[in-house]
FITORMI-257440 format. One record per residue (C-alpha): residue number from 0; residue in three letters; chain; x, y negated, z. Coordinates in steps of 0.2 Angstrom, whole numbers, plus 5000, padded with zeros to 4 digits. Example, Ala and Ser with C-alpha at 12.3 -4.5 7.8 and 13.67 -1.06 7.14 Angstrom:
2
{n=0; res=ALA; chain=A; X=5062; Y=5022; Z=5039} $
{n=1; res=SER; chain=A; X=5068; Y=5005; Z=5036} $
//
This chain:
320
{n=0; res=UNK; chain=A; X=5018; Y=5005; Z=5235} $
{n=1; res=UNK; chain=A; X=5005; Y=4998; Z=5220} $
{n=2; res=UNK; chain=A; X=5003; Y=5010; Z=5206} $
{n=3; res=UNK; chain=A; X=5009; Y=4994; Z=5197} $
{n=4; res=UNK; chain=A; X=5023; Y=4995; Z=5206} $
{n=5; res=UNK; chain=A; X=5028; Y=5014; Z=5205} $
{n=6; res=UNK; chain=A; X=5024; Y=5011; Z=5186} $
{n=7; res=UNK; chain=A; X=5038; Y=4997; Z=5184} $
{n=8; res=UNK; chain=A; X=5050; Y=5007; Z=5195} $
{n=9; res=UNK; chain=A; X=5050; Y=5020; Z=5181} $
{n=10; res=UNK; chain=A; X=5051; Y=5010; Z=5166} $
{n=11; res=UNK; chain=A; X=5068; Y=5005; Z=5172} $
{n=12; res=UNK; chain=A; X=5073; Y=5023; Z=5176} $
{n=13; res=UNK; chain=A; X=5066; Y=5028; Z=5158} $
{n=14; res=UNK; chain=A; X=5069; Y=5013; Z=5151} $
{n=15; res=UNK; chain=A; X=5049; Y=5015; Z=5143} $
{n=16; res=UNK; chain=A; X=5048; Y=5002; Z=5128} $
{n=17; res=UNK; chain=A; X=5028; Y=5003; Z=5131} $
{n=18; res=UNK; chain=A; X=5019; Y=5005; Z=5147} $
{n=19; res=UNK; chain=A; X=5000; Y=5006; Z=5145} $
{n=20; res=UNK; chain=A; X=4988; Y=5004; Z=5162} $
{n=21; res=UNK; chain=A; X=4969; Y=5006; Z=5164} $
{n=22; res=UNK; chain=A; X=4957; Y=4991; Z=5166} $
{n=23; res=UNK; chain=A; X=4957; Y=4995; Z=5185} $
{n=24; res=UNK; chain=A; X=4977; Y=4991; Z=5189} $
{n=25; res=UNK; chain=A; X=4982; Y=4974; Z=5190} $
{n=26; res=UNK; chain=A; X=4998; Y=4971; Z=5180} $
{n=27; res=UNK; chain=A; X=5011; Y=4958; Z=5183} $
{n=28; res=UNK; chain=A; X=5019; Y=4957; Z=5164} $
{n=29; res=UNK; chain=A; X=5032; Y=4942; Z=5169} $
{n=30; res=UNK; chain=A; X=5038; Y=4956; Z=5180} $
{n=31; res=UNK; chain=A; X=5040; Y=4969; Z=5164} $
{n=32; res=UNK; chain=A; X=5059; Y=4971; Z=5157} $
{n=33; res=UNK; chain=A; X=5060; Y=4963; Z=5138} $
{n=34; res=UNK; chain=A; X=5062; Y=4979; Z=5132} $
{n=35; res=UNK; chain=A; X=5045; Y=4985; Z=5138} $
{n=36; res=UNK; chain=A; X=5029; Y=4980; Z=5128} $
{n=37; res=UNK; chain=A; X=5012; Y=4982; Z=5139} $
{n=38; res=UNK; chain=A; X=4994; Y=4986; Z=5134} $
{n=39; res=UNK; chain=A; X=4976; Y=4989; Z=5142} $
{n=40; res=UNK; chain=A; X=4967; Y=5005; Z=5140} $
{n=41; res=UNK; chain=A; X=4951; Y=4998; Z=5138} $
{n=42; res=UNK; chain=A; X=4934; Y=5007; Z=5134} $
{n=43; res=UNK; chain=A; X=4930; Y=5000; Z=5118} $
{n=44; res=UNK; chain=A; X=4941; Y=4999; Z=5099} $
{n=45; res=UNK; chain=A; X=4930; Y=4982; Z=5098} $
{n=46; res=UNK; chain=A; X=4939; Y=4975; Z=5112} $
{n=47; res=UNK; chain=A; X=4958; Y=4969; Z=5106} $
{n=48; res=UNK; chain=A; X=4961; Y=4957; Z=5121} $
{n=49; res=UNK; chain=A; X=4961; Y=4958; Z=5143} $
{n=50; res=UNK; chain=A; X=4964; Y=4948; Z=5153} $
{n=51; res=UNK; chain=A; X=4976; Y=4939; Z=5139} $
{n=52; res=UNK; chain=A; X=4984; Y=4956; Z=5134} $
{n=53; res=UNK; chain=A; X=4985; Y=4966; Z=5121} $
{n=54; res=UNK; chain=A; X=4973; Y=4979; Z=5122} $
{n=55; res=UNK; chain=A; X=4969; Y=4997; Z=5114} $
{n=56; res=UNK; chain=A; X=4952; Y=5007; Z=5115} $
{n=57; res=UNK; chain=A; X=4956; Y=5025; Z=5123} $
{n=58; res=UNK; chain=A; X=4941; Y=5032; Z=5115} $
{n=59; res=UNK; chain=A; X=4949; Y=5034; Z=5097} $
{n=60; res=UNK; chain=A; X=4956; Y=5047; Z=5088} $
{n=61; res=UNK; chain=A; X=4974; Y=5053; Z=5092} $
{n=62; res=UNK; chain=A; X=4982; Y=5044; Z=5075} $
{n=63; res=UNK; chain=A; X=4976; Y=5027; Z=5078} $
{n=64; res=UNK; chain=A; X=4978; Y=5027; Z=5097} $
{n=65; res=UNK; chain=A; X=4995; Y=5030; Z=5090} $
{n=66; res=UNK; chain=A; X=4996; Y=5016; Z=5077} $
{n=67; res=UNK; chain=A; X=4992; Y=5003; Z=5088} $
{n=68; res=UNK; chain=A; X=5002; Y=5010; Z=5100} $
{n=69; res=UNK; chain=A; X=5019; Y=5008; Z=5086} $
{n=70; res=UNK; chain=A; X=5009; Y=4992; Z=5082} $
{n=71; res=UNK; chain=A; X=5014; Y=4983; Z=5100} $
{n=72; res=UNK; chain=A; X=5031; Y=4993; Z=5102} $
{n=73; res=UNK; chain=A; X=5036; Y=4985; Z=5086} $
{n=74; res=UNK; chain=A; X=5039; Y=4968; Z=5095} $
{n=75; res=UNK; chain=A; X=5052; Y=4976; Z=5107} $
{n=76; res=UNK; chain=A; X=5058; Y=4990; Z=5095} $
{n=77; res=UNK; chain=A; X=5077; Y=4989; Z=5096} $
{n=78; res=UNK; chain=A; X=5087; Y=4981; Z=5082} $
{n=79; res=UNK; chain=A; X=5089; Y=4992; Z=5067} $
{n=80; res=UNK; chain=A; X=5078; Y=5006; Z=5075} $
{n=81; res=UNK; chain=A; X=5068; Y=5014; Z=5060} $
{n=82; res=UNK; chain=A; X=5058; Y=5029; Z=5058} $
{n=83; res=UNK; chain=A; X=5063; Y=5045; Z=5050} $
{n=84; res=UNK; chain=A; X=5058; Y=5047; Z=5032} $
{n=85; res=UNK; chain=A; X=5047; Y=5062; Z=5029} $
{n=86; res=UNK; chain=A; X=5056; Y=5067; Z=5013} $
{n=87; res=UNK; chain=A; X=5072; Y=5064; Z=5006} $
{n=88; res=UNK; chain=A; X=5065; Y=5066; Z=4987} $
{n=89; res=UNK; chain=A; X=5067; Y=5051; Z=4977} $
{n=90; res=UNK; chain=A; X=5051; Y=5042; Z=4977} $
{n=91; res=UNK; chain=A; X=5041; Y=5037; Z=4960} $
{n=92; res=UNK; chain=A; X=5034; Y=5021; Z=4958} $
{n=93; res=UNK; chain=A; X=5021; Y=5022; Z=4945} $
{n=94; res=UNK; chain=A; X=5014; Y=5002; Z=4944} $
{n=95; res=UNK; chain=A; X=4998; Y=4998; Z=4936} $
{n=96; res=UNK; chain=A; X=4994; Y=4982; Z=4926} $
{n=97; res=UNK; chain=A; X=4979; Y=4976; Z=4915} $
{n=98; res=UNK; chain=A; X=4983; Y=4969; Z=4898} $
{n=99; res=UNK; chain=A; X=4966; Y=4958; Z=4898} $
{n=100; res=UNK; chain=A; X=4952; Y=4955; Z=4911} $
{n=101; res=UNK; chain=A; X=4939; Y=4968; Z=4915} $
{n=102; res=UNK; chain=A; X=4947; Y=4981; Z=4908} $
{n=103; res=UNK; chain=A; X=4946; Y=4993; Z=4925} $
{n=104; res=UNK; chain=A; X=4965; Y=4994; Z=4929} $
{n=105; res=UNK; chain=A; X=4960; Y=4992; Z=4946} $
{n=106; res=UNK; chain=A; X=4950; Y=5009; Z=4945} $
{n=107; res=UNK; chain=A; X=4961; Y=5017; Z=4935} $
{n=108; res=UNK; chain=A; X=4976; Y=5013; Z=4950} $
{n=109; res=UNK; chain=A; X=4965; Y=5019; Z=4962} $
{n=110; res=UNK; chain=A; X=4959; Y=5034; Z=4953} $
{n=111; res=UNK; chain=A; X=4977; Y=5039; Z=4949} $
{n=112; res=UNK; chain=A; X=4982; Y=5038; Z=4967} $
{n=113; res=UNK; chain=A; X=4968; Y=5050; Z=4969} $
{n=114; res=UNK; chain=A; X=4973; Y=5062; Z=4956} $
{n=115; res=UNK; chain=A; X=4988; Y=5064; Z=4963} $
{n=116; res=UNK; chain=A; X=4982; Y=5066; Z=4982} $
{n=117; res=UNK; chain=A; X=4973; Y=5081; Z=4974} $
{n=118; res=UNK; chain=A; X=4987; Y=5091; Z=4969} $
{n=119; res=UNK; chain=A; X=4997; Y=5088; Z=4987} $
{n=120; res=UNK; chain=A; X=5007; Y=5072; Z=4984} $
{n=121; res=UNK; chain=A; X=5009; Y=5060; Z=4997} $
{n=122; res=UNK; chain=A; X=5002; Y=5045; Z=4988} $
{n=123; res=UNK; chain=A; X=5001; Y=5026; Z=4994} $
{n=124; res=UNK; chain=A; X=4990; Y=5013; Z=4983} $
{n=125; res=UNK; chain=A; X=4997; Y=4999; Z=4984} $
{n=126; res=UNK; chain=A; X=4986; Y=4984; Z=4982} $
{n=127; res=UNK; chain=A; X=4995; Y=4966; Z=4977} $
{n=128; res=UNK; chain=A; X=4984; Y=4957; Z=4968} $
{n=129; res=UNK; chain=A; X=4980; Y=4939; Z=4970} $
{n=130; res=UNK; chain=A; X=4958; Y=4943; Z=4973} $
{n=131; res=UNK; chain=A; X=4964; Y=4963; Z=4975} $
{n=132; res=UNK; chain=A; X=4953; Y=4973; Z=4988} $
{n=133; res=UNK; chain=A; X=4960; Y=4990; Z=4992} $
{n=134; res=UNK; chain=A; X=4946; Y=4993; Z=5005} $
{n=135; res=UNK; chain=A; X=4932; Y=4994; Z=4988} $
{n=136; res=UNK; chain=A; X=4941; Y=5010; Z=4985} $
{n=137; res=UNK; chain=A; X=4947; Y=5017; Z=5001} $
{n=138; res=UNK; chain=A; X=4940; Y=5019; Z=5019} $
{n=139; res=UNK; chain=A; X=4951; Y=5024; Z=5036} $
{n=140; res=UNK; chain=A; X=4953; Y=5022; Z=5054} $
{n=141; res=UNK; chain=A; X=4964; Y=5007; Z=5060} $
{n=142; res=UNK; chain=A; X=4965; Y=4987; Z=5066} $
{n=143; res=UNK; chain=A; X=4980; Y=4980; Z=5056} $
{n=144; res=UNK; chain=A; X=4979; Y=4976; Z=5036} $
{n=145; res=UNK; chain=A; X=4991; Y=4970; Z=5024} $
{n=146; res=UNK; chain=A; X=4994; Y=4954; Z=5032} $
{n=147; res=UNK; chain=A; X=5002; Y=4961; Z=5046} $
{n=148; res=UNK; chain=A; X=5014; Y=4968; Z=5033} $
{n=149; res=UNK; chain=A; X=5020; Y=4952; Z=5025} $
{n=150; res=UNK; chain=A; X=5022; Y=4946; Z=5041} $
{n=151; res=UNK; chain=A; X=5033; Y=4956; Z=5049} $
{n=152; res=UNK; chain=A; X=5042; Y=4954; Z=5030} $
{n=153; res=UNK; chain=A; X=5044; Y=4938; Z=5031} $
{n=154; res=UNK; chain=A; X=5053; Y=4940; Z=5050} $
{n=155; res=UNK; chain=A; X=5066; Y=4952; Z=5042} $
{n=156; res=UNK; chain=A; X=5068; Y=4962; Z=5054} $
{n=157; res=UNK; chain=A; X=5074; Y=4977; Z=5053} $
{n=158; res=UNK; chain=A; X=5064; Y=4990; Z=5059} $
{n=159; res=UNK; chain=A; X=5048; Y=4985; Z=5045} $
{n=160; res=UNK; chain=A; X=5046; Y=5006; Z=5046} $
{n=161; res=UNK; chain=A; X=5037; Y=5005; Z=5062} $
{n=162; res=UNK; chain=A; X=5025; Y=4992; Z=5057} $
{n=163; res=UNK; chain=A; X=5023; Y=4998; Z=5041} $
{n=164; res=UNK; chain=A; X=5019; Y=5016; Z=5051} $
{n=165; res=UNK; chain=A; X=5008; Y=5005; Z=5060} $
{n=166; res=UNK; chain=A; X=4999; Y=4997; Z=5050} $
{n=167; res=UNK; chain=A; X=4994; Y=5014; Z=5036} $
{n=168; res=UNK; chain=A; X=4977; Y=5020; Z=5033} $
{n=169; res=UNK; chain=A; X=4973; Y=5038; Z=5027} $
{n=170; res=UNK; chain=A; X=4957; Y=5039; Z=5014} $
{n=171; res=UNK; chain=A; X=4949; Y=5056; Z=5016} $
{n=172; res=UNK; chain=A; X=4956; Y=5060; Z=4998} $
{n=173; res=UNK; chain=A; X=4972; Y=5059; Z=5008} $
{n=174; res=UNK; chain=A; X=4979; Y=5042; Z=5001} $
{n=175; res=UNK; chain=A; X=4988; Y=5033; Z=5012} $
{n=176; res=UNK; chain=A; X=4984; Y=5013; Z=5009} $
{n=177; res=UNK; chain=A; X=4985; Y=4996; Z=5020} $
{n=178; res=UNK; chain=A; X=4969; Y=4986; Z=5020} $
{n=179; res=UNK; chain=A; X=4966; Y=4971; Z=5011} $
{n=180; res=UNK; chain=A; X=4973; Y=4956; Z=5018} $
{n=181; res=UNK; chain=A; X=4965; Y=4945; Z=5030} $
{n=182; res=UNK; chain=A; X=4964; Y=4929; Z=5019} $
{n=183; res=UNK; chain=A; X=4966; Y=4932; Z=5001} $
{n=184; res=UNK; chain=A; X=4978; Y=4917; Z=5001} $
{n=185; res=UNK; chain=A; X=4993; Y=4928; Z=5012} $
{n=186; res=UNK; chain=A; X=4995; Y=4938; Z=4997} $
{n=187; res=UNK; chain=A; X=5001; Y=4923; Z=4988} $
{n=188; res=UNK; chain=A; X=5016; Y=4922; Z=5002} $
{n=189; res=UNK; chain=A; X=5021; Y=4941; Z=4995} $
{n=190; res=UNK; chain=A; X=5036; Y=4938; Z=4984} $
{n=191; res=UNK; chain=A; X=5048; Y=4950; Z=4974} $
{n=192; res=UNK; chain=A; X=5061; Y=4951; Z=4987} $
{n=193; res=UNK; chain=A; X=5047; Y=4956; Z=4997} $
{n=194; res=UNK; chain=A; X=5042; Y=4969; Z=4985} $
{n=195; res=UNK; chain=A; X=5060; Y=4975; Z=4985} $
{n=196; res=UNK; chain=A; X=5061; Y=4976; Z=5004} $
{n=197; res=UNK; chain=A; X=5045; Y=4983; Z=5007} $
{n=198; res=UNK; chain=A; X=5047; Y=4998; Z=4993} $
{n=199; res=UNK; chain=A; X=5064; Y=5000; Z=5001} $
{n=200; res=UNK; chain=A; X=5057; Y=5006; Z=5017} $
{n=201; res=UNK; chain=A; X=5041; Y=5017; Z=5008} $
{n=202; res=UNK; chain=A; X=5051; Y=5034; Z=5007} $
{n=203; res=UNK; chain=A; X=5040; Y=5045; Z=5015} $
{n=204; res=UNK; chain=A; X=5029; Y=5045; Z=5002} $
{n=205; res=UNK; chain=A; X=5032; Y=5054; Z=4987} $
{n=206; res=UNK; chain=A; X=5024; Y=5044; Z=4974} $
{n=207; res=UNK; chain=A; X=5019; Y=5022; Z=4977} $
{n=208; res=UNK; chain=A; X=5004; Y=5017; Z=4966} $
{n=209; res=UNK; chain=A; X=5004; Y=4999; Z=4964} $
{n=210; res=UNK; chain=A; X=4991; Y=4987; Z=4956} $
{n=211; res=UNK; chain=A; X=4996; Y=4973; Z=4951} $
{n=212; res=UNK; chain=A; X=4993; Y=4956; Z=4942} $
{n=213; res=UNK; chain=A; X=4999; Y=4955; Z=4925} $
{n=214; res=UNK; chain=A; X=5014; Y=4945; Z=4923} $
{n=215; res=UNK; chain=A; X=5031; Y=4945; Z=4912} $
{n=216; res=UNK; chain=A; X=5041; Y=4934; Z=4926} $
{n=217; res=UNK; chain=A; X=5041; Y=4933; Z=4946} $
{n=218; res=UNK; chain=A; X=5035; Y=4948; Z=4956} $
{n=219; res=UNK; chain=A; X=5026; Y=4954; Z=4939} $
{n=220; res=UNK; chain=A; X=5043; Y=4955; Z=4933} $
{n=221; res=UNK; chain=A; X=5052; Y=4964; Z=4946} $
{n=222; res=UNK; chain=A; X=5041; Y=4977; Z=4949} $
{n=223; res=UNK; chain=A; X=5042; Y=4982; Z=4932} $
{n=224; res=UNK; chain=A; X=5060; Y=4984; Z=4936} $
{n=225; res=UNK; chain=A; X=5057; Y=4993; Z=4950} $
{n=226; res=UNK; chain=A; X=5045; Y=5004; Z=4945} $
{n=227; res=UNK; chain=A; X=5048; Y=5021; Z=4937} $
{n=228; res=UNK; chain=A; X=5031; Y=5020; Z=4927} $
{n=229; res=UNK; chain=A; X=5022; Y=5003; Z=4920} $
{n=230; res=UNK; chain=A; X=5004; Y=5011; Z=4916} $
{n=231; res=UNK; chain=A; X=4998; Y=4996; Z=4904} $
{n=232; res=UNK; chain=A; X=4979; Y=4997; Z=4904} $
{n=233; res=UNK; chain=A; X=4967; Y=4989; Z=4889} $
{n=234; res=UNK; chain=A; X=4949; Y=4995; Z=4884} $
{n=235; res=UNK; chain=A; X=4952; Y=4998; Z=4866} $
{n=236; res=UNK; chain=A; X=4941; Y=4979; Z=4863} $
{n=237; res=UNK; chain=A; X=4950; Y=4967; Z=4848} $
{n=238; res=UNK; chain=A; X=4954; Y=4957; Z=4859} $
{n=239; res=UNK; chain=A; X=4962; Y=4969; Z=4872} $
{n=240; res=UNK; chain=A; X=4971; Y=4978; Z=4859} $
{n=241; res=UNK; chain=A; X=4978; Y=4958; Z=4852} $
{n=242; res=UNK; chain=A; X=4984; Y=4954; Z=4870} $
{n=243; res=UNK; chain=A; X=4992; Y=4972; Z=4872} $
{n=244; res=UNK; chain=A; X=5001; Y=4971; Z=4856} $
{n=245; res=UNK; chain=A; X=5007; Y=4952; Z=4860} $
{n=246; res=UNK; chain=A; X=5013; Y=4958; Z=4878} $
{n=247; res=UNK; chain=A; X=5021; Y=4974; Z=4871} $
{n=248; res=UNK; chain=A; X=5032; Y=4961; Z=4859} $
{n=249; res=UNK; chain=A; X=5036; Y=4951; Z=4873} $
{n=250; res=UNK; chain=A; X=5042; Y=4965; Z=4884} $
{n=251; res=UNK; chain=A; X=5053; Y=4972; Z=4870} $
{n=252; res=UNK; chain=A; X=5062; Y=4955; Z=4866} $
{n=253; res=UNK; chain=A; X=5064; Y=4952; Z=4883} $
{n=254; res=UNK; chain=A; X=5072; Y=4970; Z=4884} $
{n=255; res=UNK; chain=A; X=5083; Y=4966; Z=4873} $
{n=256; res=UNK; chain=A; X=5089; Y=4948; Z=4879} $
{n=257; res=UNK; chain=A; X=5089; Y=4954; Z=4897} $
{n=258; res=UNK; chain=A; X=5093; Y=4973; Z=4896} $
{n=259; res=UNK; chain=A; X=5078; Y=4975; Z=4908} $
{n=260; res=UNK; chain=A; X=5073; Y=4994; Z=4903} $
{n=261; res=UNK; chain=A; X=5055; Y=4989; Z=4903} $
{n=262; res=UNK; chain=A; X=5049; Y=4995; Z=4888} $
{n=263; res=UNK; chain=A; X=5054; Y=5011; Z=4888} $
{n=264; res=UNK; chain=A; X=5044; Y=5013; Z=4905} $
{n=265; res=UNK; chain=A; X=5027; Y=5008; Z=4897} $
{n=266; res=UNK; chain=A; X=5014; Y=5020; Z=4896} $
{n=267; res=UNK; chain=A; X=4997; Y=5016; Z=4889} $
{n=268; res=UNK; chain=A; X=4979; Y=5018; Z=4896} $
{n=269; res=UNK; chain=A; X=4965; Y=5013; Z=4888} $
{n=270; res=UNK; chain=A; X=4950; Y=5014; Z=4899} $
{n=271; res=UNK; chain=A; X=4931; Y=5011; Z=4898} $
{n=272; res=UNK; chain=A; X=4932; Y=5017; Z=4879} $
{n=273; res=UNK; chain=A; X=4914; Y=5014; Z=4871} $
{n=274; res=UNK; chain=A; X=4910; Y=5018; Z=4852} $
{n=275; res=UNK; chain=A; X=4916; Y=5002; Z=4846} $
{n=276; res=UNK; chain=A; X=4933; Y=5005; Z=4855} $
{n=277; res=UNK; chain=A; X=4949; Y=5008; Z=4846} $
{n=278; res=UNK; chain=A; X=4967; Y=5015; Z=4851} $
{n=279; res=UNK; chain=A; X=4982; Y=5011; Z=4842} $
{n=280; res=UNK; chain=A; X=5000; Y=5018; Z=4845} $
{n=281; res=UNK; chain=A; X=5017; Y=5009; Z=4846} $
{n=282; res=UNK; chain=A; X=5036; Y=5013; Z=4845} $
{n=283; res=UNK; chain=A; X=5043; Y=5018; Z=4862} $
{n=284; res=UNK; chain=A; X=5028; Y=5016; Z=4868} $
{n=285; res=UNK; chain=A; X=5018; Y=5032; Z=4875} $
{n=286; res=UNK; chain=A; X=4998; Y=5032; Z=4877} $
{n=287; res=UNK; chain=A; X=4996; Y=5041; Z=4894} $
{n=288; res=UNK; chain=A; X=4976; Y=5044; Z=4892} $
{n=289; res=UNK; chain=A; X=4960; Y=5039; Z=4887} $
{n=290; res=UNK; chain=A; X=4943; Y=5038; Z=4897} $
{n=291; res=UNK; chain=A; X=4927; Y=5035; Z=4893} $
{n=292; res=UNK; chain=A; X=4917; Y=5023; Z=4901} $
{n=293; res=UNK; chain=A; X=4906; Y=5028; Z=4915} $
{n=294; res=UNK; chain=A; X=4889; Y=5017; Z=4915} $
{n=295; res=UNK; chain=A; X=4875; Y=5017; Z=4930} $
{n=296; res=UNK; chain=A; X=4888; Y=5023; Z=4943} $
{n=297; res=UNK; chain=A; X=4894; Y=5017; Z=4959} $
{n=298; res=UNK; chain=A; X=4914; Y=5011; Z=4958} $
{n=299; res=UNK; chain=A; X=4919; Y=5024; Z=4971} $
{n=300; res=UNK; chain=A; X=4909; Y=5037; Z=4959} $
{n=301; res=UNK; chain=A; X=4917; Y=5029; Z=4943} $
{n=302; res=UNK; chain=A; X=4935; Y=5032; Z=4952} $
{n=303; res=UNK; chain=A; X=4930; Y=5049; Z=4959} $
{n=304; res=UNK; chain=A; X=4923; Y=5055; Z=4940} $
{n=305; res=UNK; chain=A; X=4942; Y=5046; Z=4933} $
{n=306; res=UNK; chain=A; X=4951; Y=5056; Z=4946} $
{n=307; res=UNK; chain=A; X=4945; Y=5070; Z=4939} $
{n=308; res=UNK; chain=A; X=4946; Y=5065; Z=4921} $
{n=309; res=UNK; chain=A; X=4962; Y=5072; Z=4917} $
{n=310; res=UNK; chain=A; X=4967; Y=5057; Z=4912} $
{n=311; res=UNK; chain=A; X=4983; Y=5057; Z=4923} $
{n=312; res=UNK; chain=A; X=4989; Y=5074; Z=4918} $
{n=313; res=UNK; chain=A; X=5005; Y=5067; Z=4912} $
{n=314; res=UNK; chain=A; X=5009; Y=5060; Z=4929} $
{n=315; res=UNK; chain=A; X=5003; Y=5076; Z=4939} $
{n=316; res=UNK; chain=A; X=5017; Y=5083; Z=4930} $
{n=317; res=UNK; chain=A; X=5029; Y=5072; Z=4934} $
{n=318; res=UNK; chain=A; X=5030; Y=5066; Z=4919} $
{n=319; res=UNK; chain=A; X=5031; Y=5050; Z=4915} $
//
């Protein structure tokens, strides 16, 4: 008989949910039980489709060989089949917001998920902004992004773990990340249920850094909810300090018409601090750090020299 044929023989004695073949055996798919997902082994990562199949590059490393392979199993995967969490610890959300524009909240996010990559935490940064690019601050191996994620989010199905697996990078600081969307616009399809659903089903990691657009309603809103920190970021300016102090007063009559908890989450940051900068200190509101601003350096370099600031002592600490 055909090696095809031998090959098909055993998926149904194994019942195999993936069968991968070389570029030299001709596979018969409409012949494949529904369970079973198929795949070429082809020569080159470039090379994502053959002869109308999907189609993974055997000259890669181990890890994304095996990404891609959880990557196509996901559209077979038994109903309610998950992956086993790494750690049953209760995960922190720490969730970073900028209080005006171009105050660096973006760095700071990223710098912090580095910080805490450092002292053996498993970290994800999590990048939902509306023009956000986690790629400008981490680099790893892999074919799908963040799109893939909202996606698979939207088809509620309920084994998101093994996409979500599927889809993770790893930065050699040893943050895990997805990479930026496709199209800018998908992010705007990522909702707060989503953000609910998706955090729901990140408990391998130890700690989730998000960034995030400002915001006192929508997903803005229920991350803040959700999270265990809200790390506020300003640059000590007038007018950043006017805007922090306006969205402080906000959040706390919010708080107390809605009972949110918010405010008592909120930590300060004020980042990019020049001469001319000033701090100022609120009830219930806690100042996590100050930086300095970093000038005639590369972005990765200013989020390497912030890593190592000491800035996010506090939440190396576990505190919060």
């Amino acid at each position: 008989c055909s090696e095809f044929t031998a090959a098909l023989k055993l998926v149904h004695e194994i019942r195999a949910h993936v069968l991968l073949a070389g570029m030299n055996i001709k596979v018969d798919t409409d012949q494949l039980p529904q369970w079973c997902s198929f795949a070429y082994l082809v020569d080159s990562a470039d090379i994502t489709s053959y002869l109308d199949q999907n189609a993974i590059g055997k000259y890669q490393k181990a890890d994304i060989i095996y990404r891609e392979i959880l990557s196509i199993f996901y559209d077979v995967a038994p109903k309610g089949l998950k992956l086993r969490a790494a750690s049953a610890e209760e995960m922190r959300i720490i969730t970073f917001m900028p209080c005006s524009g171009g105050v660096g909240s973006s760095t700071a996010a990223a710098a912090c998920a580095k910080a805490l990559a450092a002292t053996g935490e498993s970290v994800l940064y999590l990048n939902i902004e509306t023009n956000g690019l986690a790629d400008a601050y981490f680099t790893g191996e892999g074919v799908a992004s963040f799109s893939d994620i909202i996606t698979a989010l939207k088809l509620k199905r309920s084994n998101l773990t093994i996409k979500i697996e599927s889809a993770l990078r790893t930065d050699p600081s040893g943050v895990s990340f997805f990479s930026s969307p496709k199209h800018a616009l998908d992010i705007r399809e990522f909702n707060a249920e989503d953000a609910e659903t998706l955090l729901n089903n990140l408990t391998k990691f130890k700690t989730v850094i998000i960034d995030s657009d400002l915001g006192t309603d929508g997903i803005a809103k229920e991350l803040m909810k959700l999270s265990t920190t809200v790390v506020l970021v300003g640059d000590g300016s007038a007018t950043s300090n006017i805007k922090l102090e306006r969205l402080i007063d906000t959040l706390s009559i919010m708080d107390e018409n809605e009972n949110t908890g918010i405010i008592s989450k909120i930590m300060l940051l004020y980042n990019k601090l020049t001469q001319r900068s000033s701090t100022r200190e609120y009830d219930r509101v806690g100042v996590l750090g100050t930086i300095q601003a970093f000038n005639s350096a590369s972005e990765q370099r200013i989020v390497d020299l912030v890593a190592s600031s000491g800035a996010f002592s506090k939440l190396c600490m576990g505190g919060e």
